[in-house]
PAKOLVEX-992565 format. One record per residue (C-alpha): residue number from 0; residue in three letters; x, y, z. Coordinates in steps of 0.2 Angstrom, whole numbers, plus 5000, padded with zeros to 4 digits. Example, Ala and Ser with C-alpha at 12.3 -4.5 7.8 and 13.67 -1.06 7.14 Angstrom:
2
[0 ALA [5062 4978 5039]]
[1 SER [5068 4995 5036]]
END
This chain:
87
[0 UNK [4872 4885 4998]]
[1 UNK [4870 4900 4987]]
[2 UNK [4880 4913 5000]]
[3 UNK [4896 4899 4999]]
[4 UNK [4893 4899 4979]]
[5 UNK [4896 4918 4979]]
[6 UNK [4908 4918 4991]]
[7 UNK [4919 4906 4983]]
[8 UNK [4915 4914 4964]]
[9 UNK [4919 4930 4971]]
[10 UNK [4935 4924 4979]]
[11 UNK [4940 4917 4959]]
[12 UNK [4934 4935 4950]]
[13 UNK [4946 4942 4965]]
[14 UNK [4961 4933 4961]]
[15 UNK [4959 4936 4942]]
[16 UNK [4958 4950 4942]]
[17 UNK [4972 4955 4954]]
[18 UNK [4983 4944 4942]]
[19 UNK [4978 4953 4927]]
[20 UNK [4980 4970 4937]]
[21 UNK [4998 4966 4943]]
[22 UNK [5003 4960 4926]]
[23 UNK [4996 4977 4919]]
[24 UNK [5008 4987 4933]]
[25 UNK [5022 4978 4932]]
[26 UNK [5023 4978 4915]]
[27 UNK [5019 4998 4914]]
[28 UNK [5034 4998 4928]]
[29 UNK [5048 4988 4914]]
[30 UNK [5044 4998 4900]]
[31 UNK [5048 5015 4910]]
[32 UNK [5062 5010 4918]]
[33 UNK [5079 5018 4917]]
[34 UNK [5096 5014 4925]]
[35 UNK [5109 5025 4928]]
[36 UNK [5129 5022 4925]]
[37 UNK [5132 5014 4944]]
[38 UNK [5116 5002 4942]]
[39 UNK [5124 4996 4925]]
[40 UNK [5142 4995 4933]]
[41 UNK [5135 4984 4947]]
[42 UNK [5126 4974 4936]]
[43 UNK [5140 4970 4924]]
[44 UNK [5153 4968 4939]]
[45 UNK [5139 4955 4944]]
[46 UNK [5142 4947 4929]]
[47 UNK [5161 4947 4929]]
[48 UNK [5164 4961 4919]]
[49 UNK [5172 4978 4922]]
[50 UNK [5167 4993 4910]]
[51 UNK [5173 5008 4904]]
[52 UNK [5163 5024 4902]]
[53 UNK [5163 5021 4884]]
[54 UNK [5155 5005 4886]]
[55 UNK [5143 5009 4898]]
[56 UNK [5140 5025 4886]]
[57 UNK [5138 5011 4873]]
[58 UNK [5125 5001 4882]]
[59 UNK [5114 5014 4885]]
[60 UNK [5113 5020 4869]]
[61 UNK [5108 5003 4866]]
[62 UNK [5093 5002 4879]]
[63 UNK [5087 5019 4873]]
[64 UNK [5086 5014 4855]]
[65 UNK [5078 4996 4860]]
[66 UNK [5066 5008 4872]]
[67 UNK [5060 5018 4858]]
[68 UNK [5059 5004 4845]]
[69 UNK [5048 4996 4856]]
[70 UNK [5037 5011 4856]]
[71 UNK [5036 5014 4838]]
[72 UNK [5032 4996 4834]]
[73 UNK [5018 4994 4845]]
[74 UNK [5013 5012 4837]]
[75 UNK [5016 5004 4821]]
[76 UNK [5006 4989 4825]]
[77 UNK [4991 4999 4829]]
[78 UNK [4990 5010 4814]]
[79 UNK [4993 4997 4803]]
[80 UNK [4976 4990 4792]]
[81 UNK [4968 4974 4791]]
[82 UNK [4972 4965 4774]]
[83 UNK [4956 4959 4765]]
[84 UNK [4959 4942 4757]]
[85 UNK [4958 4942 4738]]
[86 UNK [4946 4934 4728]]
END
């Protein structure tokens, strides 16, 4: 009775733990990702559209400025102090 108990409690703890760690990696793994001309090119024929080399300089201006606001928000948001209420 107790060894099935563990068994099955262990089993639970397992599977929580592998969600929490796959959520962790995967979201490590979108933050640090980069794509290069052809991957937008593809991406945006995908969609029905065809780009210029202006464009495609255009949009990843645009992901390396949302990349690094992202960074500095999050550092922003850890720096930043607890209001006390007032009295």
């Amino acid at each position: 009775m107790v060894t099935t108990l563990v068994a099955i409690g262990t089993f639970i703890l397992g599977l929580v733990l592998g969600a929490l760690g796959g959520v962790y990696y995967l979201r490590n793994k979108m933050q640090n990702m980069t794509m290069s001309d052809t991957e937008i090119a593809t991406m945006a024929k995908g969609m029905g559209m065809n780009l210029n080399q202006k464009q495609l300089a255009q949009i990843q201006r645009r992901m390396k400025n949302a990349q690094s606001n992202q960074s500095k928000t999050k550092a922003t948001a850890k720096k930043q102090p607890t209001k006390s209420p007032k009295k």
